[in-house]
Structure formats: structure tokens, C-alpha cells
N, C-alpha and C positions, 0 to 999 in steps of 0.2 A: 504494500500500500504506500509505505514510502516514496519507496521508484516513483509509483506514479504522478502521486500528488507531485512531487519536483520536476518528472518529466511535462508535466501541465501548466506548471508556475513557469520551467523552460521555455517554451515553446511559448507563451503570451509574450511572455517579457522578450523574446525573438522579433513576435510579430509586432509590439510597438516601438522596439530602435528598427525597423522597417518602415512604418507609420511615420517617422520620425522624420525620417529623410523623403518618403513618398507625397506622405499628409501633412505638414507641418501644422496646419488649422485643428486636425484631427488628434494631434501629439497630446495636448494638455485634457479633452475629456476622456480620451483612454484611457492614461493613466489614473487620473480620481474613479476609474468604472473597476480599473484593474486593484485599486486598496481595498473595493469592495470583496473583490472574488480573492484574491491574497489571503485576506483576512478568513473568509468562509473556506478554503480550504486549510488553511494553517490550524483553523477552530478545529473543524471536521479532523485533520488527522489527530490533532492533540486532544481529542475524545475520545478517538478509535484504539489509540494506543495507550489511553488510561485505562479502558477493558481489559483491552489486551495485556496489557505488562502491569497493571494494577498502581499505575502511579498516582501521586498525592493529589486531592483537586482541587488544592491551594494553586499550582502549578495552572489550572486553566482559565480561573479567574481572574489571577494573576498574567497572565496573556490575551483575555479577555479587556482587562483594565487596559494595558496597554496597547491593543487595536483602537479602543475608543480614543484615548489621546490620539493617534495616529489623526483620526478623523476630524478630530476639533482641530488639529495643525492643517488637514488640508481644507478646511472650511475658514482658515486664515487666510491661504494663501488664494482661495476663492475671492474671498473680500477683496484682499490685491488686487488682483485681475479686476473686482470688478469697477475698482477703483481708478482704474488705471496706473497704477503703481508700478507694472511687471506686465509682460505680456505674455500670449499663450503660450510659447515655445520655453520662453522662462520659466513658467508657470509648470509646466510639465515634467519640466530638468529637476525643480522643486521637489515637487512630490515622488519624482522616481527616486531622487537621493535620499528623502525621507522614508521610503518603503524602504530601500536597500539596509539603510542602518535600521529600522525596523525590523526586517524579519533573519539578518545579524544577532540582534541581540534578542529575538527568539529563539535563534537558533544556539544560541549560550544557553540559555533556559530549559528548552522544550528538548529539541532534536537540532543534531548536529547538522542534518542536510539544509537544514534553514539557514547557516553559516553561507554556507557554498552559493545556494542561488542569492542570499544577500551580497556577497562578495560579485557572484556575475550581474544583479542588476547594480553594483556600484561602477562594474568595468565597462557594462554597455551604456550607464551616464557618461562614462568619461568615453567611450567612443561616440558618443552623439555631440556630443562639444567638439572633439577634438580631431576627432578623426571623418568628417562627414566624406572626405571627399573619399578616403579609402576604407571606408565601412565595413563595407562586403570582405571584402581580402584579411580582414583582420581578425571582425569578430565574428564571422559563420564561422574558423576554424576553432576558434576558442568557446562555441559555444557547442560544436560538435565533439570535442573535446571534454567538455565538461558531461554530456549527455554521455558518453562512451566510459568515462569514470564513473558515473552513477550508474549503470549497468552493469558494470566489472564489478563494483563494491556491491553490490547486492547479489549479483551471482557468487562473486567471493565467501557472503557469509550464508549460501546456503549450503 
């Protein structure tokens, strides 16, 4: 269940540093659509695997709380935007760095595979800053990489 839940998180956070460079318009409400689904899968596995392994459920409350914050931060950076403060593309760079260190320090908490995709949606912020014009050649290999380790490590611990 792990694999997948991350191969899922994978694969969106894929498809919006693609959105990124394709839709720029479309960059900043993906990302606020995508804290929602983040959060609903991160909850979901950190239920599934309190059955399963019997962990404490201080632990899911306690990640619970912290999704909520998550959400009052991007409902700040909503005001921004709507303020004209920051615009969309900034807006969206925002809340992708705010999920990355977000489900990082889930992934200290919860489950270590939250670590890994907080770490790739921090690398694909910094490829969408910085790397637009060489995107493709950079981070399809690092994220098929990262997809190829999450499969080897799960095949490994069976």
C-alpha cells in the first residue's frame, strides 16, 4: 500500500512540474487541489497502517493537526494572490514548497516514504525555477529514478 500511495503522490507531482511549464495559468490551482489529495492520501495510508502495525493514534491526529495548518498557510497565500501581492506562478512555487517541507516532516513522523517524495517535490520546485528551459532532460530521469527505488525497496522487503 505504501508503493502505491507514493507511486500516486509520484506521478501528480510529475504531472504538475509538466503543468508548470505547459499551463502556467493552471500551475497555482493545481497545486492548492493537489494539498487537498496529499493530505487525503497521507491521512488514508497513516490509518491503514495504524490497523495494520497497530500504531499510536496520537500519531494521526497529530498529522491531522498538521495538514490543517498546511491549509490555513495556503489560504494565506490565496489572500496574496488575491490581493495582488504575488502572482499565480509564484503562488504555486509557494504552496509546492510548503507541501514538500510538509509531507518531509511527515514523513519524520509517520512513514519514511513521505521523506522521499517531500525531498522530490522540493527538487521539482527547484526545477521549475530553475531549470524551465531543461526540465524534461533533468527531472523525468530523477523522477524515474526515484519511482525505480520505491519499487526495488518494496520488492526488497518482501
Amino acid at each position: 500500500m505504501k508503493l502505491f500511495i507514493a507511486l500516486i503522490m509520484l506521478i501528480l507531482s510529475f504531472v504538475g512540474l509538466v503543468l508548470s511549464d505547459v499551463r502556467q495559468d493552471l500551475f497555482w490551482p493545481y497545486w492548492r487541489i493537489m494539498v487537498f489529495v496529499f493530505a487525503l492520501l497521507s491521512l488514508f495510508l497513516s490509518r491503514y497502517l495504524k490497523y495494520k502495525h497497530f500504531l499510536i493514534q496520537e500519531g494521526l491526529w497529530h498529522e491531522f493537526i498538521q495538514w490543517c495548518a498546511l491549509f490555513v498557510t495556503v489560504f494565506l497565500v490565496f489572500v496574496f494572490v488575491k490581493t495582488g501581492l504575488i502572482g499565480y506562478f509564484a503562488a504555486g512555487l509557494t504552496v509546492l514548497t510548503l507541501l514538500s517541507f510538509n509531507m518531509f516532516i511527515i514523513g519524520i513522523y509517520i512513514e519514511r516514504i513521505f521523506c522521499l517524495i517531500g525531498g522530490l517535490l522540493a527538487i521539482f520546485t527547484w526545477g521549475a525555477v530553475f531549470l524551465m528551459k531543461y526540465l524534461y532532460t533533468i527531472i523525468l530521469p530523477i523522477t524515474v529514478g526515484v519511482a525505480i527505488l520505491l519499487v526495488w525497496t518494496a520488492r526488497k522487503r518482501l
